[in-house]
C-alpha positions in Angstrom: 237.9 59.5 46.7 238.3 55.6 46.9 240.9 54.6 44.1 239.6 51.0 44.9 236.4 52.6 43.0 238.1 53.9 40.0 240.7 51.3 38.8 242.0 51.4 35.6 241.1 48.7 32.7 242.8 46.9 29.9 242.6 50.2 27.9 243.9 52.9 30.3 247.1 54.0 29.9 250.3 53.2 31.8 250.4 56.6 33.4 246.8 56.2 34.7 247.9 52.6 36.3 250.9 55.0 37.8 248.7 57.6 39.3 246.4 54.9 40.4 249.5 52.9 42.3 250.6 56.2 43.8 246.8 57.0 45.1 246.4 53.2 47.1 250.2 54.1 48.1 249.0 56.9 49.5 245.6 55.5 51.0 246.9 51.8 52.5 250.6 51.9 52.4 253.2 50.5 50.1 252.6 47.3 50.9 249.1 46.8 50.8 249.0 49.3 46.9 251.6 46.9 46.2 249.8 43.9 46.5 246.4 45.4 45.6 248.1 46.4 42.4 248.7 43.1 41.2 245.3 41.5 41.7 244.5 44.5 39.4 247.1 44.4 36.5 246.5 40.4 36.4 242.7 40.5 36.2 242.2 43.6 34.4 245.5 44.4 31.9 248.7 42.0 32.1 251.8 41.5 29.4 250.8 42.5 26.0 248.5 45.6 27.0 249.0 49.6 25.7 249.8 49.7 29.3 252.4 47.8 29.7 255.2 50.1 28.8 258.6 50.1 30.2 257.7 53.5 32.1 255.3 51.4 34.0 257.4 48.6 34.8 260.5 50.7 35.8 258.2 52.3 38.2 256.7 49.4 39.8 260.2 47.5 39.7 261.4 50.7 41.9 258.5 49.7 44.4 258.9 46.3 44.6 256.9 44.7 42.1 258.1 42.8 39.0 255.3 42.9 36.3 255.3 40.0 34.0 256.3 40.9 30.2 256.2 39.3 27.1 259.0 38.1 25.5 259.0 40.9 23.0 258.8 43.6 25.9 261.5 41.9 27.7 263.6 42.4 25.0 262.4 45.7 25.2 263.6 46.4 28.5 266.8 44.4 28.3 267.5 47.2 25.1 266.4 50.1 27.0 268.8 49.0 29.7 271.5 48.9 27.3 271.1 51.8 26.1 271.2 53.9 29.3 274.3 52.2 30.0 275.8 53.2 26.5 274.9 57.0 27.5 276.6 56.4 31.0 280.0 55.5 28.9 279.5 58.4 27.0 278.7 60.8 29.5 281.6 59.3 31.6 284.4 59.4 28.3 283.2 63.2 27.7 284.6 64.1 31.0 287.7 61.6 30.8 288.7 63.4 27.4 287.6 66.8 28.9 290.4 66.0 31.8 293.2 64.7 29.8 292.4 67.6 27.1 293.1 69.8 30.9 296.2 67.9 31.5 297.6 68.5 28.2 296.8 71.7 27.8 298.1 72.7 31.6 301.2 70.9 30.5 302.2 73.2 27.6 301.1 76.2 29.4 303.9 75.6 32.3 306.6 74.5 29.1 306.1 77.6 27.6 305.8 79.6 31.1 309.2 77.7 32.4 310.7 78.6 28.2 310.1 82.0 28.9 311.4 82.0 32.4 314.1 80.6 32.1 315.3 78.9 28.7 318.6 77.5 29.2 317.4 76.0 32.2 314.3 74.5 30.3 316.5 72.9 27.0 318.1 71.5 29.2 315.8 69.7 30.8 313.7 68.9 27.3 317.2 67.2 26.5 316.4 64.4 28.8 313.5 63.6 27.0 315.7 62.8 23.8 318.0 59.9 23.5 320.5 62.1 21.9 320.2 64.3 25.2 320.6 61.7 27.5 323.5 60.6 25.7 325.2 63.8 25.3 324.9 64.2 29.4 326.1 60.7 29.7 329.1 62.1 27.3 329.8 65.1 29.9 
């Protein structure tokens, strides 16, 4: 079938203006769906539409096409942005917390292994972790 025969209107929905895009993509190439696209969105939906979503724009950004937005979508987008990058942190300081909580825990496994092994050895060397310790060496 001819997607240049079916394209979608000022009512479809941004998922059928996705499909569409991916069926001229398939059909004529990138380039030409790309530009083909455009004559479509600005005669037939445009900024402001139930179509224009950020879904939509995301997509058509990732193949080359910026879609023009309203100011109120643009903010929009510049929140949805901000937000991703807010989970990023989060996803990123769960693991940094998860690797210090690691570190930590690793550590007091080996002070209680060395305590066990060996524990004058092991006061002695907490020792020099206490000013009165080091001072008492110092003393020696």
């Amino acid at each position: 079938m001819n997607p240049t025969k079916i394209i979608p209107t000022r009512t479809s929905s941004s998922q059928a203006w996705i499909q569409w895009h991916k069926a001229m993509k398939s059909r004529y190439g990138k380039k030409q769906a790309n530009m083909l696209f455009v004559k479509a969105w600005d005669v037939r939906a445009g900024a402001g539409t139930a179509a224009s979503t950020n879904e939509l724009r995301e997509y058509m950004k990732n193949q080359g096409v910026n879609i023009d937005t309203t100011t109120f979508e643009g903010v929009t987008d510049s929140i949805s942005s901000g937000l991703d990058g807010i989970g990023d942190f989060f996803t990123m300081g769960k693991y940094f917390v998860i690797g210090i909580g690691v570190i930590i825990i690793g550590g007091a496994g080996l002070l209680v292994y060395n305590l066990t092994k060996n524990p004058s050895k092991s006061i002695s060397a907490a020792a020099n972790f206490t000013p009165i310790g080091r001072t008492t060496k110092l003393l020696k």
